[in-house]
C-alpha positions as CSV (number, residue, x, y, z in Angstrom):
1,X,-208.6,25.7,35.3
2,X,-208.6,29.5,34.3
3,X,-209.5,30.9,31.0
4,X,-207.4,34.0,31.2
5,X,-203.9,35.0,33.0
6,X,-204.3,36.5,36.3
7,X,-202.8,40.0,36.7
8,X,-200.7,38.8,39.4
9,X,-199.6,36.3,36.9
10,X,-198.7,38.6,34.3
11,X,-196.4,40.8,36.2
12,X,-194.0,37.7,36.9
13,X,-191.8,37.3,33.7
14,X,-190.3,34.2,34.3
15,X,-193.4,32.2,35.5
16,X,-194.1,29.4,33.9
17,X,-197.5,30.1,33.4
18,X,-196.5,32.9,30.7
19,X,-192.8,31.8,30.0
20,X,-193.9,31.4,25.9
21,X,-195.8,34.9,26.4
22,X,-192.6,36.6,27.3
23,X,-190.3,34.4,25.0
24,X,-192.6,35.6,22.4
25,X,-192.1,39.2,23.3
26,X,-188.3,39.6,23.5
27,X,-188.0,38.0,20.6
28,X,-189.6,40.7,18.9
29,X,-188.4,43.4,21.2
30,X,-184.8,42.1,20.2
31,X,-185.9,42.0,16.1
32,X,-186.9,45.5,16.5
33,X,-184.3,46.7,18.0
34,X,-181.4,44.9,16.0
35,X,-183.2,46.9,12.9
36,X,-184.0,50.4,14.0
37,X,-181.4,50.7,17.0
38,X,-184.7,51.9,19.4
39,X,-186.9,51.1,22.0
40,X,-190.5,50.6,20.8
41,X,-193.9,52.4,21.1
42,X,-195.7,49.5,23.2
43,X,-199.8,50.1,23.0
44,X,-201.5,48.0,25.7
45,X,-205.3,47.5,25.1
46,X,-207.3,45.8,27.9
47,X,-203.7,46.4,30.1
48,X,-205.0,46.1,33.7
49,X,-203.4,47.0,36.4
50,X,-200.6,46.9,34.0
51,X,-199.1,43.4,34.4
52,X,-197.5,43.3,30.7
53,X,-196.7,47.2,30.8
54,X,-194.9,48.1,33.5
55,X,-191.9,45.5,33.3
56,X,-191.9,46.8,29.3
57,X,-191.7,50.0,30.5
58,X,-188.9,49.0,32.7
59,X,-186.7,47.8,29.5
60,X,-187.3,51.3,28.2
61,X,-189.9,51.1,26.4
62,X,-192.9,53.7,25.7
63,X,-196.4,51.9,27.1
64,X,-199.4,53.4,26.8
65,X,-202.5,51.3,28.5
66,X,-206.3,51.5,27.4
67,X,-208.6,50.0,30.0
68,X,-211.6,50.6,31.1
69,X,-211.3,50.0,34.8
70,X,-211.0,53.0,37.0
71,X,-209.4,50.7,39.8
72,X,-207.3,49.1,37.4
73,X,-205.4,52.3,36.3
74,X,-205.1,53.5,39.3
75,X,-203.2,50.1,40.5
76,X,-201.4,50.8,37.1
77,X,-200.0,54.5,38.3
78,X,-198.8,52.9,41.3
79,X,-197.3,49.7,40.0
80,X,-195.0,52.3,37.5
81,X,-194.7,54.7,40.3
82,X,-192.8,51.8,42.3
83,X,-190.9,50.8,39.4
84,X,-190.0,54.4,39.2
85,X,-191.3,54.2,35.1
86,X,-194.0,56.5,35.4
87,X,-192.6,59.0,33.0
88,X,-193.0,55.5,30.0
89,X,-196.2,54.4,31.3
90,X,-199.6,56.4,29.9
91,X,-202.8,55.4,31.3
92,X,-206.0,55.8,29.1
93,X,-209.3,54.9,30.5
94,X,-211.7,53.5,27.4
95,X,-213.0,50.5,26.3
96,X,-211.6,48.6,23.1
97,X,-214.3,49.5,21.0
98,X,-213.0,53.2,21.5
99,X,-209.6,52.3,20.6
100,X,-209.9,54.4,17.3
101,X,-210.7,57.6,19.2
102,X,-207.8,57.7,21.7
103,X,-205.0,56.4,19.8
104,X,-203.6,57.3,16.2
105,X,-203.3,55.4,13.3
106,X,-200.1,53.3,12.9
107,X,-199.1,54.8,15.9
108,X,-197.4,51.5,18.0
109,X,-194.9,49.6,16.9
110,X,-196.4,46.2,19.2
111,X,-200.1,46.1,20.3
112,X,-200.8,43.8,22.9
113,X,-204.2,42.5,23.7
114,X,-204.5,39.7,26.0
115,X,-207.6,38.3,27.1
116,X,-210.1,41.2,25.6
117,X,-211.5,39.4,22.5
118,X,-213.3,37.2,24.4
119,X,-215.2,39.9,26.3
120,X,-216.0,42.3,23.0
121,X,-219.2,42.5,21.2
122,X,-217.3,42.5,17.8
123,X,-214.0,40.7,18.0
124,X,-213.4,41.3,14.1
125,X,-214.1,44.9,14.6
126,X,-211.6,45.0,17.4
127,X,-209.1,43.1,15.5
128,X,-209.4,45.9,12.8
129,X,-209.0,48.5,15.1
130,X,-205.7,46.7,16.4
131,X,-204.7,46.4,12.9
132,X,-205.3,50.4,12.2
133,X,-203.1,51.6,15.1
134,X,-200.4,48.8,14.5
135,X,-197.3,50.4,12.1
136,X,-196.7,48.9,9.2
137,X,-194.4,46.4,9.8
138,X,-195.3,46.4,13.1
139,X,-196.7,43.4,15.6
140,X,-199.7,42.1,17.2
141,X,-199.7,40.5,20.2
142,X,-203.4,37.9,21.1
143,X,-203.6,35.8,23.8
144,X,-207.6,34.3,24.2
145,X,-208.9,31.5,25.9
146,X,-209.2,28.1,24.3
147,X,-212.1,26.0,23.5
148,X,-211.0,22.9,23.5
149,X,-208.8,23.0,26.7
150,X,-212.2,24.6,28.4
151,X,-213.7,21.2,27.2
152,X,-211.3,18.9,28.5
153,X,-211.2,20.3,31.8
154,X,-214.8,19.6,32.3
155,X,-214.6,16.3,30.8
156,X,-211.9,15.4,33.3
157,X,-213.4,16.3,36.3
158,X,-216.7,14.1,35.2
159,X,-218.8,17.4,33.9
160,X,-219.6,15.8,31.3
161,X,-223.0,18.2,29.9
162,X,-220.9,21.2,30.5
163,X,-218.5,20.3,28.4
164,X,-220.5,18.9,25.6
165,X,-222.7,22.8,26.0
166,X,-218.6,24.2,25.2
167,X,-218.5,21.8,22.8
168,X,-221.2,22.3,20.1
169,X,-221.9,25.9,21.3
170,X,-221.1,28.2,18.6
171,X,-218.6,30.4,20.3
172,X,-217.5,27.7,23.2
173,X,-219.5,29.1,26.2
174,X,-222.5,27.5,28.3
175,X,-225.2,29.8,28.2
176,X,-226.0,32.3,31.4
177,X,-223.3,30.4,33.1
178,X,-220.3,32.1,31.7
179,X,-218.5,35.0,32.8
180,X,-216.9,35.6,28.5
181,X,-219.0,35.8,25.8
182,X,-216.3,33.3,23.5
183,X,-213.7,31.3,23.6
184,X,-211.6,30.2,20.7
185,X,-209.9,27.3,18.8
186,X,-206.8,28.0,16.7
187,X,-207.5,27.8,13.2
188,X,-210.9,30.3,14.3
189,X,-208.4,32.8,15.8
190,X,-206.5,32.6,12.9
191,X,-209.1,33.6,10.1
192,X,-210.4,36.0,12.6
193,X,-207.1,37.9,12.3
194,X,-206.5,37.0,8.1
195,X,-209.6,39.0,8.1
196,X,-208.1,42.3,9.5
197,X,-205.3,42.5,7.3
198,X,-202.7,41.1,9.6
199,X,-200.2,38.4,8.8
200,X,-200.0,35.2,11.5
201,X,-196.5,34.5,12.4
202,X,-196.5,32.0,15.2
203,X,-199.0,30.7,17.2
204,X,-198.1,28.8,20.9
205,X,-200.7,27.3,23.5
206,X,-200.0,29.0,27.1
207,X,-200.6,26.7,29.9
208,X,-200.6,23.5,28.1
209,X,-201.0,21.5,31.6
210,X,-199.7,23.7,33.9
211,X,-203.4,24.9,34.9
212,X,-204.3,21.3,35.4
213,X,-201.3,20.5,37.2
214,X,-201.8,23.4,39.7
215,X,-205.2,22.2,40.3
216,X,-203.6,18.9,41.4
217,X,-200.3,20.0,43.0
218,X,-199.9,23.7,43.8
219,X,-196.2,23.3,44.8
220,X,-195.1,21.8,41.8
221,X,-196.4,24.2,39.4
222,X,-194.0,27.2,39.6
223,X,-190.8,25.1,38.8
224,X,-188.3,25.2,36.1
225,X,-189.2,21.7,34.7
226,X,-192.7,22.8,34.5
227,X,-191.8,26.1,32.9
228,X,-189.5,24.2,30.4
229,X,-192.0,21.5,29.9
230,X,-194.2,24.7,28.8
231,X,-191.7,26.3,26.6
232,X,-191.0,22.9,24.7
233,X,-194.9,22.1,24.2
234,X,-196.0,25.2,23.5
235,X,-195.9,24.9,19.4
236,X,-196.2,21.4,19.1
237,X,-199.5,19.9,18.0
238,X,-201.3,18.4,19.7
239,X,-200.0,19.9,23.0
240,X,-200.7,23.4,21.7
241,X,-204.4,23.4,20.6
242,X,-205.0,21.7,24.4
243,X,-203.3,24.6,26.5
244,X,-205.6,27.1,28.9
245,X,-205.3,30.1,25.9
246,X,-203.8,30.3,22.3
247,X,-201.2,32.8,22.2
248,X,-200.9,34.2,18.7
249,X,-198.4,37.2,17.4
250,X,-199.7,38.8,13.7
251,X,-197.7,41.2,11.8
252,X,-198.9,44.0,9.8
253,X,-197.7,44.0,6.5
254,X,-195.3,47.1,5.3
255,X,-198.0,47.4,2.3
């Protein structure tokens, strides 16, 4: 069981791990595009190595990437470089508490940030920093690790204190043990982003028991039963509020 998407994870499209992730995406990319008849200005906070970014970048689109990590941007430069999108790709090395100082207000027309509000200080003040760069009209994309899917694991595999500490702990982690400092449950995420300003549109559980299944059966977890399984549970309750992360796009409104 893993709270957040590996990066070598994210750069596979079609796994099922992320199959809703990137249903979720061209959907949008395609609603944008049938209206304005462009490619879209793609802002990428926590990006990594650049897992999301550079197979964006490949459909044309302008990605710019904020991350922290030194190692991870320079794995980003090279990942474009061999997908010969370097010239779509910007890479921006700050944290997402300086998101306001390195990019411009309503300046992307989707903002991803996958598996970064779980490692913030101030998830609401991140939320309205995503909110400020995001155009009107615009979308956000939030993927975070769940709660109660972190709670269930344990209970499965007979851990049954550590899952009662995720439990009743106020923001789902055991104390000194953890390497985030939250975890969420859906209708938590979704308040959290009301506050901001922004709009939820959907909301889909990634990983609903593919994690678990992995852990189990390795070969079996890359197939296309599992990834339809995953597609068809991902906005059903109760399937969704159990999966590994909640997956949530918000859209800034025009006013």
């Amino acid at each position: 069981m893993v709270d957040n998407i590996p990066r070598e994870t994210a750069k596979a499209p079609h796994h099922p791990r992320i199959a809703v992730v990137w249903s979720v995406l061209s959907a949008e990319i395609e609603r944008f595009a049938a209206g304005t008849g462009a490619t879209m200005r793609i802002l990428d906070v926590g990006g990594g190595s650049g897992g999301f970014a550079v197979p964006l970048a490949e459909l044309g689109h302008e990605v710019t990437v904020v991350e922290p990590s030194a190692n991870a941007l320079a794995s980003l430069r090279q990942r474009a470089a061999d997908a010969g999108v370097t010239d779509r790709v910007q890479a921006v090395q700050a944290d997402a508490d300086e998101l306001p100082d390195v990019a411009e207000p309503g300046s992307a027309d989707l903002v991803l940030c996958h598996s970064v509000l779980e490692m913030v200080d101030y998830p609401d003040t991140a939320l309205d920093a995503l909110a400020k760069v995001c155009a009107p009209g615009g979308a956000v994309s939030i993927l975070v690790a769940n709660r109660i899917a972190a709670v269930l694991a344990k209970a499965l595999s007979g851990q049954f204190t550590t899952a009662l500490d995720l439990l009743v702990h106020v923001d789902g982690v055991t104390e000194g043990r953890d390497t985030i400092k939250r975890r969420f449950e859906t209708a938590t995420l979704t308040a959290l982003v009301g506050g901001s300003g922004l709009v939820t549109e959907q909301v889909h559980g990634v990983g609903v028991l593919g994690d678990l299944i992995q852990a189990a059966t390795p070969e079996t977890a890359t197939g296309e039963a599992l990834r339809e399984f995953e597609l068809a549970t991902a906005s059903r309750v109760p399937f969704r509020d159990m999966a590994t992360n909640i997956h949530l796009l918000a859209r800034k409104p025009m006013r």
